[in-house]
Each structure stands twice: as structure tokens, then as C-alpha cells.
C-alpha positions in Angstrom: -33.9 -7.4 -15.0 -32.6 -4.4 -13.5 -29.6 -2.1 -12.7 -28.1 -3.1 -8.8 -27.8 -0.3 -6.9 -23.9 0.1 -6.5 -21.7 0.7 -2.8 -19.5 3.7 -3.2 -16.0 2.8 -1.6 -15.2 6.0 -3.7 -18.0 8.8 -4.9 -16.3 9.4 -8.3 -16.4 5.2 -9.0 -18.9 2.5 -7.8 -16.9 -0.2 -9.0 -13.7 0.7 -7.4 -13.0 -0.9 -3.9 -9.3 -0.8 -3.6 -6.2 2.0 -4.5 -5.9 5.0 -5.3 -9.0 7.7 -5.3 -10.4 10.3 -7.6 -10.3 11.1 -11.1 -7.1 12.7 -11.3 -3.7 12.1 -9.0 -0.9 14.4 -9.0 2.7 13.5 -8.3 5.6 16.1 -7.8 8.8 14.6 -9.0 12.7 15.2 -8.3 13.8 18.5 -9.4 11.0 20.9 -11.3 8.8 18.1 -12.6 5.5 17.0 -12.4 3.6 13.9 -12.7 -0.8 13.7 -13.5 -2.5 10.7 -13.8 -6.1 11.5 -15.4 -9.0 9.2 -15.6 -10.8 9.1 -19.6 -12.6 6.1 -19.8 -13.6 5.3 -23.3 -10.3 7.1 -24.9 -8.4 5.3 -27.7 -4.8 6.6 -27.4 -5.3 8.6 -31.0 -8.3 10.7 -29.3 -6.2 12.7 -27.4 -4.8 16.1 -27.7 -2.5 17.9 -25.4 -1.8 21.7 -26.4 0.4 24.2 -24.3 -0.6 27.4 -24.1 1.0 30.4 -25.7 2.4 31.7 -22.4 3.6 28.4 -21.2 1.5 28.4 -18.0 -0.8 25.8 -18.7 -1.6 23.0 -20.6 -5.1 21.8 -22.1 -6.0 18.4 -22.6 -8.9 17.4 -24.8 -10.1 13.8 -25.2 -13.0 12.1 -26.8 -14.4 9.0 -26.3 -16.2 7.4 -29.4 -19.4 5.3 -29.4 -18.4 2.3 -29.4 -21.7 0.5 -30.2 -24.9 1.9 -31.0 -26.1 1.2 -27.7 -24.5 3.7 -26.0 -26.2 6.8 -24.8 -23.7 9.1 -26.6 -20.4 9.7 -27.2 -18.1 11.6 -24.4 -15.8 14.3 -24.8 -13.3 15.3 -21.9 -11.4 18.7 -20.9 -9.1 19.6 -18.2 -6.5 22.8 -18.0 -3.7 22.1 -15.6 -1.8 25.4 -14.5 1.2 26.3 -12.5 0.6 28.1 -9.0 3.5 30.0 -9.3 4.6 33.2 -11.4 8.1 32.1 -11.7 8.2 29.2 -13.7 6.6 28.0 -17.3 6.1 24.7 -18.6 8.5 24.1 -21.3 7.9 20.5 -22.3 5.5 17.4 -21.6 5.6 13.5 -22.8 2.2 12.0 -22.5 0.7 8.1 -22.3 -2.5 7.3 -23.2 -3.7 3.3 -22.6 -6.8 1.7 -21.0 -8.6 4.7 -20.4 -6.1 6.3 -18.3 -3.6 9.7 -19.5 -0.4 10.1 -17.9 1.2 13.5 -18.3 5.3 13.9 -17.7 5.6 17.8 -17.0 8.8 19.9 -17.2 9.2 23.4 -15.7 11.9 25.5 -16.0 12.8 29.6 -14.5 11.2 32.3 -16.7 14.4 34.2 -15.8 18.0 33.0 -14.7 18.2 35.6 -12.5 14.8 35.4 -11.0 14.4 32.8 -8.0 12.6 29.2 -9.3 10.0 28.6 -6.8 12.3 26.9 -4.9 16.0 28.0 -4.5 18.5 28.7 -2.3 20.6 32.0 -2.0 23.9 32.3 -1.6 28.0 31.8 -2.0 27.0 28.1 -1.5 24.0 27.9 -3.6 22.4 23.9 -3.6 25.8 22.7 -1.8 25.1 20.3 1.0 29.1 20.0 1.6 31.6 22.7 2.0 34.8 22.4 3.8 37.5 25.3 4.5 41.4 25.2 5.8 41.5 27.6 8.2 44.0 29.3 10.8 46.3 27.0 12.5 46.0 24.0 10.0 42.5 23.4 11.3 39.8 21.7 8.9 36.4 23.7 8.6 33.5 21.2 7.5 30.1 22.0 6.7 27.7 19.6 5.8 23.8 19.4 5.6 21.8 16.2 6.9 18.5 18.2 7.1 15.8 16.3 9.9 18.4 15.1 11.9 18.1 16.0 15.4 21.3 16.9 17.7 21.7 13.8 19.4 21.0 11.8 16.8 24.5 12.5 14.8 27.7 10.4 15.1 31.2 11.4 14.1 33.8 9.1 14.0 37.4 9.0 13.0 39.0 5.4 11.6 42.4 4.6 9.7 42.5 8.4 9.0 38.7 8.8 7.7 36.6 11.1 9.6 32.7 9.7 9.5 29.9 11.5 10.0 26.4 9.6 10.2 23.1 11.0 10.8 19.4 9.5 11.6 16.4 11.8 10.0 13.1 10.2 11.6 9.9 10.4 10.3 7.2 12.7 11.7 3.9 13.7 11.1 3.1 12.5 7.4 6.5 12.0 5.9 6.5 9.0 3.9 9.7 7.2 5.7 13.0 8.2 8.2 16.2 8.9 6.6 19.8 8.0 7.2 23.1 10.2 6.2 26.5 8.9 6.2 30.0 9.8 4.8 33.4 10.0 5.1 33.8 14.0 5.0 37.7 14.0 5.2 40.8 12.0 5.1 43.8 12.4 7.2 47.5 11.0 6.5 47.6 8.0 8.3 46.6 9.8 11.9 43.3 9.7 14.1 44.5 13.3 15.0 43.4 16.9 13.7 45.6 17.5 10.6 47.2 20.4 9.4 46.3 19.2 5.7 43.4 19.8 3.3 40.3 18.0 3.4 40.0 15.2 1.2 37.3 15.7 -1.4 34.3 13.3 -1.9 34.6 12.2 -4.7 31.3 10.7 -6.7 31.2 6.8 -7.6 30.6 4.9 -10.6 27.1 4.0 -9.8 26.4 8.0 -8.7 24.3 8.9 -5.6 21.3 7.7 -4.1 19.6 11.0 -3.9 21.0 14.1 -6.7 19.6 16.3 -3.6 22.2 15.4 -0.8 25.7 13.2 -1.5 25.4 11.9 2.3 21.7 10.5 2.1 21.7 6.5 2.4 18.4 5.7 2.7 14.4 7.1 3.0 12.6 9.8 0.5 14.6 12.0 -1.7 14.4 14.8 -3.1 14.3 18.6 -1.2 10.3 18.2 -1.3 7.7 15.7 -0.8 4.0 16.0 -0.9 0.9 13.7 0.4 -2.5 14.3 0.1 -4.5 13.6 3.5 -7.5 11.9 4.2 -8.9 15.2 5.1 -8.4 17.1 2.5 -5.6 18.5 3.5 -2.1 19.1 1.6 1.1 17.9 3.4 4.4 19.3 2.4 7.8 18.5 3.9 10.6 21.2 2.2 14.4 21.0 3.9 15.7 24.1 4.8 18.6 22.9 6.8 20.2 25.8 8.9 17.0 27.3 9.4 16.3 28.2 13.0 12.1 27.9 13.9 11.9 31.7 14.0 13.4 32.1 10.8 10.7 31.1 8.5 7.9 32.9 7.1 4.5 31.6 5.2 2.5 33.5 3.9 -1.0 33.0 1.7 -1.1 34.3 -1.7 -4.3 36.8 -2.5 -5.2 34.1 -4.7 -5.3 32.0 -2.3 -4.0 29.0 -4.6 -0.8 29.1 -3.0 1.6 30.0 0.0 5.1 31.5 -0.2 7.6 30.7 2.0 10.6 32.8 2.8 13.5 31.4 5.6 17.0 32.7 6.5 20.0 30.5 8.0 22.0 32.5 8.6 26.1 32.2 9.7 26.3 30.5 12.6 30.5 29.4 12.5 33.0 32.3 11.5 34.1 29.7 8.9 30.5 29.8 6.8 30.9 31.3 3.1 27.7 33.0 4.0 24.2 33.1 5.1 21.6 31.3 3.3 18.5 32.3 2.2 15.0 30.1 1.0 12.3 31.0 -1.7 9.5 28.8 -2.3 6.1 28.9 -3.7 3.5 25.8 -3.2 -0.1 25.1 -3.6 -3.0 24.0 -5.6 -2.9 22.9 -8.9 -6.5 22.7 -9.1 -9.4 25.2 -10.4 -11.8 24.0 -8.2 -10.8 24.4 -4.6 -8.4 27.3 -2.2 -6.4 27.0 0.6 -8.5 28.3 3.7 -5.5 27.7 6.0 -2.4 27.0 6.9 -0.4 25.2 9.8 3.6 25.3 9.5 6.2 23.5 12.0 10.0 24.0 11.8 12.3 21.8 13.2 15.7 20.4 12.5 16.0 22.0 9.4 13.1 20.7 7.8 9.6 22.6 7.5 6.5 21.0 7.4 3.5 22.6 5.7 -0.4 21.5 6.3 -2.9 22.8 4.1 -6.2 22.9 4.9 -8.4 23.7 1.5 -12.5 24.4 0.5 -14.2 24.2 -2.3 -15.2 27.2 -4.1 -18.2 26.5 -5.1 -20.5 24.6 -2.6 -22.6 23.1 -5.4 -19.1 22.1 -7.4 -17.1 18.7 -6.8 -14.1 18.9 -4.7 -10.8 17.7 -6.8 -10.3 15.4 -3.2 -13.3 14.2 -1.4 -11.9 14.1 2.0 -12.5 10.3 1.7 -14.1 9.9 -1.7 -15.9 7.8 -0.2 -20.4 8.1 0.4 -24.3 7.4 -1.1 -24.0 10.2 -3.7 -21.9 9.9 -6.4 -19.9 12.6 -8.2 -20.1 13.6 -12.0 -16.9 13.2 -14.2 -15.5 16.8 -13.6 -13.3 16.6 -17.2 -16.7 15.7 -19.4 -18.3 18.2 -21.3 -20.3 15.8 -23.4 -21.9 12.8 -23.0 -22.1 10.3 -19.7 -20.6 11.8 -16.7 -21.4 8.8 -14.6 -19.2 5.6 -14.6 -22.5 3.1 -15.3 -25.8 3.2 -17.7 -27.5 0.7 -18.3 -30.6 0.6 -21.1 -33.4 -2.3 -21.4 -33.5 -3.5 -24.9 -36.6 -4.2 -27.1 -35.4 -8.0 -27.0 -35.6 -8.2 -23.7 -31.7 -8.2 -23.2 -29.7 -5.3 -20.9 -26.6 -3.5 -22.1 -24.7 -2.3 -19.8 -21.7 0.2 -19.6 -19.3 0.4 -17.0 -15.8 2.7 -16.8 -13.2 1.1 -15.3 -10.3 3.0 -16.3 -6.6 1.5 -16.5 -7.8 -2.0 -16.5 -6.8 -3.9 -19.6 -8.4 -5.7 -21.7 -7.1 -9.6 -19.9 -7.7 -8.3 -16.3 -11.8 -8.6 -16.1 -13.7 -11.2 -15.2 -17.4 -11.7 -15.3 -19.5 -14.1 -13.0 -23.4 -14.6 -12.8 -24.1 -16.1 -9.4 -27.5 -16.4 -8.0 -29.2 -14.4 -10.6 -26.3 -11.5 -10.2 -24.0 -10.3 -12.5 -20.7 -9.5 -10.9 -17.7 -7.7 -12.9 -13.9 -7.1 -11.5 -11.0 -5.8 -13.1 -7.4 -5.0 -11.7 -5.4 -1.8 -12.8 -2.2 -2.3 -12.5 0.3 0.5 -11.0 1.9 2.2 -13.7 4.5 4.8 -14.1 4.2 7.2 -10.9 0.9 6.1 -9.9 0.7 5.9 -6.1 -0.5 1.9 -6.4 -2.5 -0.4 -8.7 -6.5 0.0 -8.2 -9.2 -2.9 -7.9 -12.5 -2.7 -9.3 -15.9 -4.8 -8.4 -19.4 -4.3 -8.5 -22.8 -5.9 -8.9 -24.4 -4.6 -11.8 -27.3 -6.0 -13.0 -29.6 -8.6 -11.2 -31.4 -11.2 -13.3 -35.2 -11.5 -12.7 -34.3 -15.2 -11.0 -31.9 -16.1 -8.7 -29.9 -18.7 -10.7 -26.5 -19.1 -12.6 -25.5 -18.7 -16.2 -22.7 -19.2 -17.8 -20.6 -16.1 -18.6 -19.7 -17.1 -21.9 -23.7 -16.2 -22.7 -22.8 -12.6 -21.9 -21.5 -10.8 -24.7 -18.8 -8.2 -23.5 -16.9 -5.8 -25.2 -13.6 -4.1 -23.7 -12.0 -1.5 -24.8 -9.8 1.6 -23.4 -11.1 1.6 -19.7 -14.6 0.6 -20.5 -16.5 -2.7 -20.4 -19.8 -3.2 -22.2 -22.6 -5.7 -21.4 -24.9 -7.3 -23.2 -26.6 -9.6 -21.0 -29.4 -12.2 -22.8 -32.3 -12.8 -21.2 -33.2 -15.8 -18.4 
């Protein structure tokens, strides 16, 4: 018998032929948070330790994976230091989940200073506001409202049994994950379709609260002021709303670093009526050691700015943290283990003729493999369910071992052993 050569639908995995790529997947969530989904195969959930360091600007994570029988080349111990990009913020808490191989990190960030911008925030009388609405001279009604990626023909306004209505459709371009759709009532008159003299009627919140915290008028589509996407190419997409912003009033810039970009925009007063200008801050990039951003490409439009980052390694003979398609002959090395197996298979001939093998397939648990001899190979799947903020669920399956003739046996003759994101093999002899 020997080892089957595996197909590489992604270079970090041979087994894995469906979801999401890579050993680690990052998630920015609503507000200052952050979401990391690591792979440690072989990890039981007391074997891990996460440690935040002294300065609050990182976070290590130490894992170690056990041998679990005596067949195993050795045992395998994991590190990996997650930073922030920015010098304005510091990690102030963290919840972790360890389960099937596969640590999920919650991470909170919060201002190092009150009075010092976060790395995003808006300036301003009307800081955050996406409403504001002013009597003016007259008896007139002054309304200001934001429905950021909404172009000018693509608003409505509309006055009904003395409710003015204001709808708005956002569409999606380049990488954003889905259009959006605004609408409210922004005032409410006395029983007449005319102008008033009277103040505006405030929006009040309902029971069940908004659908996005970020904007009171948004119905439907991505929320949140930022969302991020990881290209096939490598690249970085980021979509930031900075409504009011005209195209020539944004800046980027690449930090000396180069593990991040700031980004500095003005709206200013356009109606007599504003409180005041507005002004942007922002600071994005890499949370990874291994890479830099080599470029940038930035498009402004309808007050929404769209970033594309283009990165490189740093190292040519290093691992990328993103493949641009993970995919290829030539697998890649665990970049978290310093000890033990970096590779997700080994497989070792036995004196009793028997092979033991060892495969990682990390967040698949124990009740979702299955193993098949068929024609003298043995085949083993395994389904990882989505959980928490992962992107999707990921399918494993992969040939690996061939018997020395072509016939079928019944799985129940292989002995397998499944524990924390790894399957082990001991497959008899023909």
C-alpha cells in the first residue's frame, strides 16, 4: 500500500474541495470589532491559550496539539500574534471558541484617547448623525439626511396624508456584497400635503429597533459604515460611506509601514441650513505579518469610497496569508506551527503490514466523516459546518491511501480515530 498523491483545490489543504480558503479568515464586524477564524487541527479546547499583550496592541495565541496515538510523528505546537494596523486604537477584550480543530476569536477595540480620532470617525457639530432637520426663516423645514451610495436620480420624495417620504436605491458596484434600499418618513405635517410652518416631526425608534445601528433609513442590503472582501487576486476590497463627500475631496495615503492606508475626506456645507462641514479619518489595512500593500486604487462616488488593495509578500520564499487562489501542485506549510507536522497528511507503513494515516480536517466533527474503500482506494470526506462569522461551511475529500489490489473492504475493518479536526487511520492489510 501506499500514500495517493492528493489534488490541491486549495495549497494549505489537499482534502478540502469546497468553502472557504486558507488557514486563517478574518471578519470585520459592526462597530470596532473583529472576527478570526484560525485553523489548529489536533487542538482540544483546554490546549489553548490566548494572552494580550501589555500594551493592548496585540494578542498571542498558543496552541498544542497532543499525540494522540503513538503513531504519530510528534506532537504539534501552534503560534500566531494578531496586531492592530492602526496607532489609535487597543484591544481591550476578546471571547474565544475552541471546537473541532478550529479557534474563533471575538475582538473588541476601543480609542486609546476620547479626544483622539478612532480609526474611523466623523468630525463635526453633527458627529455619526445620519438625520438632522432645522426650522428655519419663514416657517420653512430644513432636512438633512444621509442615504450614502445612492445616486441623484435614484431618490424619491413623496408627501401622503401629511407624511413626507423619502426613499433611496444604493446599487451595488464593483465588489460590494449587495444594493441597498433607504426609506422613511422624515417629517409630519398637520393634516396638509403643503410646506408647513411647523416643526419637523421626529423619528422616533420602534420597539423592534433598526435594521442597521449605522443609518435609521436603511431597509435592506449590508450594514454597517464598512465592509471588506478579500479577492481572488489577492487584493483587499473596502467600501467606507462618507456621504457628502465630493470625488475631489478625499485623500489616501500609504503608511511608511506599508501595512496600512489613511484616508482623510471633507464634505463640506453645501445648504446655508447645515450645522457644519464634516470631516472623515480612517485608517485600514493588513492585519497580517507576512505580506504589504504594494498599491492602491480608490473611487469616490455618491458618497461612498471604495478602496482596492493590491498586496506582496515580503518574503518571496514565505507563504502568502492569501494565495491568490490557494489553489496549485505545491502545497503550503501550516504558517502557525512551530513544532511538529506542518502538513495536513502523514502517513507511516507499519511493521504489521498495516498503514496509519493522519489527516487534518479542521472544523469537521466527530459524526460528519465518512470512510469508503472502493476499488482498492480509500476515500475520506467530512463536512464543516459554518459557524459563528465564518464566511460558509467547508467540504473535505480526498483519496488517501490505495490498497495493493483493486478491490472493496468494508470500512468497519478500518480502525479510525477522530478527534478535534483530525482523523487517524489504521488501515489492515488486504
Amino acid at each position: 500500500m501506499a500514500p495517493v498523491p492528493e489534488r490541491y483545490y486549495e495549497s494549505s489543504n489537499p482534502f478540502l474541495v469546497h468553502g472557504p480558503k486558507g488557514f486563517e479568515e478574518f471578519k470585520h464586524l459592526e462597530g470596532l470589532g473583529m472576527y478570526v477564524r484560525m485553523d489548529f487541527p489536533g487542538v482540544p479546547e483546554e490546549c489553548v491559550r490566548v494572552s494580550l499583550d501589555p500594551a493592548n496592541k496585540s494578542l498571542a495565541v498558543y496552541a498544542d496539539a497532543p499525540m494522540v496515538h503513538r503513531y504519530d510523528s510528534g506532537q504539534r505546537k501552534y503560534l500566531s500574534v494578531i496586531e492592530t494596523v492602526c496607532t489609535c486604537c487597543v484591544f481591550n477584550g476578546f471571547t474565544y471558541q475552541m471546537s473541532d480543530g478550529v479557534l474563533r476569536l471575538h475582538l473588541s477595540k476601543s480609542n486609546i484617547n476620547p479626544q483622539r480620532p478612532s480609526c474611523i470617525d466623523i468630525s463635526g457639530d453633527d458627529k455619526e448623525e445620519s438625520y438632522e432637520s432645522k426650522q428655519v426663516e419663514e416657517g420653512n423645514l430644513y432636512v438633512r439626511l444621509d442615504m450614502p451610495g445612492v445616486p441623484k436620480d435614484n431618490f424619491t420624495v413623496s408627501v401622503a396624508n401629511g407624511r413626507v417620504n423619502v426613499t433611496g436605491q444604493a446599487p451595488a458596484l464593483s465588489h460590494d456584497s449587495g444594493s441597498r434600499f433607504y426609506s422613511a418618513d422624515v417629517a409630519g405635517l398637520f393634516g396638509s400635503v403643503d410646506f408647513p410652518s411647523h416643526r419637523v416631526k421626529t423619528i422616533i425608534k420602534n420597539a423592534e429597533g433598526f435594521y442597521a445601528v449605522n443609518n435609521q433609513f436603511l431597509m435592506n442590503g449590508p450594514k454597517g459604515y464598512q465592509e471588506y472582501k478579500m479577492l481572488e487576486n489577492e487584493d483587499l476590497f473596502i467600501r467606507i460611506d462618507f456621504p457628502g463627500v465630493p470625488e475631489d475631496s478625499v485623500r489616501v495615503t500609504l503608511d511608511p509601514t506599508k501595512k496600512a492606508v489613511t484616508v482623510i475626506a471633507h464634505a463640506p456645507k453645501v445648504h446655508t441650513h447645515d450645522s457644519s462641514h464634516r470631516k472623515y479619518l480612517t485608517v485600514t489595512g493588513l492585519g497580517c505579518k507576512c505580506c504589504e500593500v504594494s498599491g492602491f486604487t480608490s473611487q469616490m462616488t455618491d458618497g461612498v469610497l471604495r478602496l482596492h488593495l493590491s498586496k506582496t509578500k515580503i518574503d518571496p520564499q514565505r507563504p502568502s496569508c492569501i494565495d491568490p487562489a490557494l489553489t496549485g501542485l505545491v502545497l503550503e506549510p501550516h504558517p502557525n506551527v512551530f513544532q511538529g507536522s506542518t502538513m495536513a497528511y502523514e502517513s507511516k507503513q507499519l511493521e504489521n503490514g498495516s498503514l496509519y494515516v493522519r489527516l487534518d480536517m479542521p472544523g469537521v466533527p466527530k459524526d460528519n466523516f465518512n470512510v469508503s474503500v472502493a476499488n482498492g482506494r480509500v476515500k475520506v470526506t467530512g463536512q464543516a459546518p459554518a459557524v459563528s462569522h465564518d464566511s460558509d461551511g467547508r467540504f473535505y475529500s480526498g483519496d488517501v491511501a490505495m490498497l495493493s489490489a483493486p478491490v472493496d473492504v468494508p470500512s468497519r475493518r478500518i480502525k479510525t480515530i477522530i478527534k478535534n479536526g483530525v482523523i487517524r487511520l489504521l488501515i489492515p492489510p488486504v
